[in-house]
C-alpha positions as CSV (number, residue, x, y, z in Angstrom):
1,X,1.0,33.2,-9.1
2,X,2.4,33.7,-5.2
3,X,6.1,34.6,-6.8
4,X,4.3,37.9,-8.5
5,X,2.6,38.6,-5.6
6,X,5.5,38.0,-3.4
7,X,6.8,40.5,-6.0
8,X,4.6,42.9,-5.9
9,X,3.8,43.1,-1.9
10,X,7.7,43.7,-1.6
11,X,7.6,46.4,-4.1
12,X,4.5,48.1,-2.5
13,X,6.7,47.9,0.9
14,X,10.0,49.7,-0.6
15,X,8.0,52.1,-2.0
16,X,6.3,52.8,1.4
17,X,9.4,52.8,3.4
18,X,11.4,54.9,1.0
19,X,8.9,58.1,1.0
20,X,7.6,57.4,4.5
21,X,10.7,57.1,5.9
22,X,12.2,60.2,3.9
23,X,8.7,62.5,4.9
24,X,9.6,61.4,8.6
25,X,13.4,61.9,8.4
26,X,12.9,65.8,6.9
27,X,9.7,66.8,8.8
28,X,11.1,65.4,12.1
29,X,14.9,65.7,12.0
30,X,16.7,69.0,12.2
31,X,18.9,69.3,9.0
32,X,21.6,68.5,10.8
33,X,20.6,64.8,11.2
34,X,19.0,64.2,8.4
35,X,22.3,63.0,6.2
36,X,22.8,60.6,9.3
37,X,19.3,59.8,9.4
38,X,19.0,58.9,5.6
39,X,21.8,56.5,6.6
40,X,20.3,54.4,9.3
41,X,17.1,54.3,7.0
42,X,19.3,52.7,4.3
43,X,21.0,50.0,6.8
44,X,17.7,49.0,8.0
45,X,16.4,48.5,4.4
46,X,19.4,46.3,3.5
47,X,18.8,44.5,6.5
48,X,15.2,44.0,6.1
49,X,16.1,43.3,2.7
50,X,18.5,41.0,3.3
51,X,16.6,39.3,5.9
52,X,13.6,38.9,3.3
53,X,15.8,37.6,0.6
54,X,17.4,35.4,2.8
55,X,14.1,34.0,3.9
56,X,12.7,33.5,0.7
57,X,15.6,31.3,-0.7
58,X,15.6,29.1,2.3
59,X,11.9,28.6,1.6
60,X,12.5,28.2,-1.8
61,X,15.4,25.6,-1.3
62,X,13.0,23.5,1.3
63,X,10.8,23.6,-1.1
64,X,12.8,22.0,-4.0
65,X,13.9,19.6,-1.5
66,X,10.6,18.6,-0.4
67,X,9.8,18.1,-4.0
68,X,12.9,15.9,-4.6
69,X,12.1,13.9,-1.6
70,X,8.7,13.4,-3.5
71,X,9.8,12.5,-6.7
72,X,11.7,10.0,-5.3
73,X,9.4,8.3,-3.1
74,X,6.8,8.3,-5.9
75,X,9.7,6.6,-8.3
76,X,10.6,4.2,-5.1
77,X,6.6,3.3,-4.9
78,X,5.6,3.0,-8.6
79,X,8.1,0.7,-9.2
80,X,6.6,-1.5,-6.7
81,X,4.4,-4.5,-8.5
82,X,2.6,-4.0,-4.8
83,X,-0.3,-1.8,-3.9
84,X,1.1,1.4,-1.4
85,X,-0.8,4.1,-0.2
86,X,0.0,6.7,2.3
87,X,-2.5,8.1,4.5
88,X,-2.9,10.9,7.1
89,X,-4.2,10.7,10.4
90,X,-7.8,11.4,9.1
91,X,-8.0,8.4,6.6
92,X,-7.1,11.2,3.8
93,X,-4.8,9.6,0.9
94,X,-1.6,11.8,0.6
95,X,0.3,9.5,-1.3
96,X,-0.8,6.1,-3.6
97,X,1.2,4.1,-6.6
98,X,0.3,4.0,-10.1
99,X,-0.9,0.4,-9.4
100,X,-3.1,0.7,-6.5
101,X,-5.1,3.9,-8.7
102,X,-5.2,1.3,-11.4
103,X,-6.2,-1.5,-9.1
104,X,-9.5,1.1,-8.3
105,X,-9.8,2.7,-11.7
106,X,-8.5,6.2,-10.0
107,X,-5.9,6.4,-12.7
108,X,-7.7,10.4,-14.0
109,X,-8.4,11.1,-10.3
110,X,-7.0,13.9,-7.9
111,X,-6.8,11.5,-5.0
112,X,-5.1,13.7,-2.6
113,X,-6.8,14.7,0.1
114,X,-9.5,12.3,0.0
115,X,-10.9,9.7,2.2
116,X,-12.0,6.4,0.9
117,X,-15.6,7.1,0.9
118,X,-15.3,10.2,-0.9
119,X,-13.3,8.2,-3.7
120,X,-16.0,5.6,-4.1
121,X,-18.0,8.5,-5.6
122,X,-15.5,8.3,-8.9
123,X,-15.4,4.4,-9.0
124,X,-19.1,2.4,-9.5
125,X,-17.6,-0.9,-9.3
126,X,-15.3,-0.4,-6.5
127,X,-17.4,1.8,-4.5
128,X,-18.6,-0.7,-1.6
129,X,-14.4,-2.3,-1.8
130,X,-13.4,1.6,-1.0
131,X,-16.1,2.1,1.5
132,X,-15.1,-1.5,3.6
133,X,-11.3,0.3,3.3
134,X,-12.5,3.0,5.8
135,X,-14.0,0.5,8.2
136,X,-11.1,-1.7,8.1
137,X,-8.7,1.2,8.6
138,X,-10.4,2.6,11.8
139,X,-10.4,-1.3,13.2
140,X,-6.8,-1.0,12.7
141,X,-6.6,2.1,14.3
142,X,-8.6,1.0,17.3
143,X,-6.3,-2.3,17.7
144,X,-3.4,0.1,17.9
145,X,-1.2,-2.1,16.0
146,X,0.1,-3.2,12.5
147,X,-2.7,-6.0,10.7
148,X,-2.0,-8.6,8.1
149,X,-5.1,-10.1,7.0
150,X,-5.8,-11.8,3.4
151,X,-8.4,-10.0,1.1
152,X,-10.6,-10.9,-1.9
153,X,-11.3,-8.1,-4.3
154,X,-13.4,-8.5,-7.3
155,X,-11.8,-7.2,-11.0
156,X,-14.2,-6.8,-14.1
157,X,-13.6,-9.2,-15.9
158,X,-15.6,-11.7,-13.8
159,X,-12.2,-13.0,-11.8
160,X,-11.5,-12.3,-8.2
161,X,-8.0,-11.3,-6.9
162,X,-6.6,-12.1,-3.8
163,X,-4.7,-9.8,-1.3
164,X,-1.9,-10.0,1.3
165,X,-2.9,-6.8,3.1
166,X,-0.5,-5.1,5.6
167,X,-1.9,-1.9,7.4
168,X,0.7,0.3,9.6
169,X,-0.6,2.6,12.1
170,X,1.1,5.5,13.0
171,X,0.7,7.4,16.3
172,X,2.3,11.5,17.6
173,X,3.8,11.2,20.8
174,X,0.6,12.0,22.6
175,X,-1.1,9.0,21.3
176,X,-2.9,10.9,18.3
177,X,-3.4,9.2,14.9
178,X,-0.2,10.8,12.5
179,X,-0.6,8.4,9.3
180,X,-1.4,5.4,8.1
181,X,1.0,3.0,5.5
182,X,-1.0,0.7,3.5
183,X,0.3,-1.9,1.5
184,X,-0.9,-4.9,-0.3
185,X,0.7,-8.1,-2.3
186,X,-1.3,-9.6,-5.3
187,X,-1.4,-13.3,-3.8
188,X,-3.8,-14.7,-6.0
189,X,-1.1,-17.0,-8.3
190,X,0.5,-18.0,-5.0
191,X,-3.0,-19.3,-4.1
192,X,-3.8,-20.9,-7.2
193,X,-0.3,-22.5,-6.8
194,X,-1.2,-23.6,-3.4
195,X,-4.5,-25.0,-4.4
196,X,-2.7,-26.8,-7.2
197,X,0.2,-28.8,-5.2
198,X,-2.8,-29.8,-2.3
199,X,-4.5,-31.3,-5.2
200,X,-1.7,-33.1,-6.6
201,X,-0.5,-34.3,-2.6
202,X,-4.3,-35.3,-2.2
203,X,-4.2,-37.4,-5.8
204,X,-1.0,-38.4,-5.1
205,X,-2.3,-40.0,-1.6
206,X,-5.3,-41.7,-2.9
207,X,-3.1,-43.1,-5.6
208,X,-0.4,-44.6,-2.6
209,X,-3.7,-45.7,-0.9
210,X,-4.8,-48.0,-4.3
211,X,-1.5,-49.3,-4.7
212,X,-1.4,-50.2,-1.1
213,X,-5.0,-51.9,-1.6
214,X,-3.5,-53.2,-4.8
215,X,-0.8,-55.0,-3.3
216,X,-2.3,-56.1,-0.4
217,X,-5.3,-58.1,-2.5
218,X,-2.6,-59.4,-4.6
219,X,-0.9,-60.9,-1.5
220,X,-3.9,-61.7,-0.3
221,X,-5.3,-63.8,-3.1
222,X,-1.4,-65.7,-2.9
223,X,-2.0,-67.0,0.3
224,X,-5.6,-68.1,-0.5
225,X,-4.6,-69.9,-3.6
226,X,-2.0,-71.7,-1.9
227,X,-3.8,-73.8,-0.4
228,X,-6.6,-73.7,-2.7
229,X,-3.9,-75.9,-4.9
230,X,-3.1,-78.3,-2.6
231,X,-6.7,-79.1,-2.0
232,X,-7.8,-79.3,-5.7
233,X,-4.6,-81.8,-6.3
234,X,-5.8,-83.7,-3.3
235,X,-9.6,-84.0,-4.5
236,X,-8.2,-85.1,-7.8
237,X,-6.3,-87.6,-6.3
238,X,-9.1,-88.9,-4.1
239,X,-11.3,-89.3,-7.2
240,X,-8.7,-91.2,-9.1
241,X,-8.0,-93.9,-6.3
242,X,-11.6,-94.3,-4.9
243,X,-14.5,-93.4,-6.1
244,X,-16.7,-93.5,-3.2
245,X,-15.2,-90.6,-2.1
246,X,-17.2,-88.2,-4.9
């Protein structure tokens, strides 16, 4: 739609130069200067023209470059198993991966351009998760300084996963807020992992602790019965050679 009416303006231009300039050139030129009037007219409309066309494809080729840089950072970030989302200096998403939309059921969303808040309207159940993201982005924008900080979020099916959250501020020269990279590591396995092996380390040390106890009642109950022995074989003798000694 702004090709045709690219189009169209520059059409509605020629056609205004060409007879305004030719009604100026014969109504305000003597005859004699006309032919070398009509000349000048003509370099100046290749020029302009020129110029336009010029214009136009440089615009044209930025523009297909800016989209090739796009396609290739949204390949690069949806082939991340991590969350990423890109935000602008106002807490407006610019750019997220097809795992952090499905992460906040945003998959059918237009994201772009949004903040947070506004995209806890499309989401019941993640509403109040989205709505703490704005509050824990402007803390991070108030310390100034990139945050790492572990977070729960709840899933529907009853579970809760756990996050490795890494926020990036971004600051313009003059100190004003320019972006905002968000990214965020599924840690929950690692957890459950972790959880695991400190069980196993604690069972494991209760079991050294009984086998100490073990070991020590065994030796224990040696050096008792010892001399336990030696007095039952003395008693028995006693009451074989005298028995007034019962």
């Amino acid at each position: 739609m702004q090709k045709k009416k690219l189009i169209l303006l520059y059409i509605l231009i020629s056609i205004i130069w060409i007879f305004g300039s030719n009604y100026f050139i014969y109504n305000f030129f003597s005859d004699s200067f006309n032919v070398v009037a009509a000349r000048i007219k003509e370099v100046i409309y290749v020029i302009i023209t020129g110029g336009f066309f010029y214009f136009f494809v440089s615009k044209t080729e930025e523009l297909h470059t800016s989209k090739e840089d796009q396609q290739r950072l949204s390949t690069l970030i949806n082939s991340m198993v991590d969350f990423v989302n890109f935000k602008d200096g106002e807490g407006r998403w610019i750019e997220a991966n097809n795992f952090g939309l499905k992460l906040f059921q945003l998959e059918n969303v237009d994201y772009r351009g949004k903040k947070d808040s506004e995209l806890a309207e499309y989401t019941d159940f993640y509403a109040e998760a989205l709505r703490f993201c704005e509050i824990s982005d402007e803390q991070t924008w108030k310390n100034g300084e990139i945050t790492r900080v572990e977070e729960s979020l709840p899933t529907p099916d009853g579970t809760i996963k756990i996050f490795d959250t890494i926020k990036v501020p971004l600051f313009n020269p003059d100190g004003t807020r320019k972006g905002l990279v968000v990214m965020g590591r599924d840690i929950t396995e690692r957890k459950e992992m972790l959880k695991e092996l400190q069980e196993r380390e604690e069972r494991l040390r209760r079991t050294e602790k009984l086998s100490v106890v073990g070991e020590l009642s065994a030796s224990v109950a040696h050096e008792i019965r010892n001399p336990l022995t030696s007095l039952k074989g003395f008693v028995q003798l006693l009451q074989v050679e005298d028995a007034k000694h019962q």
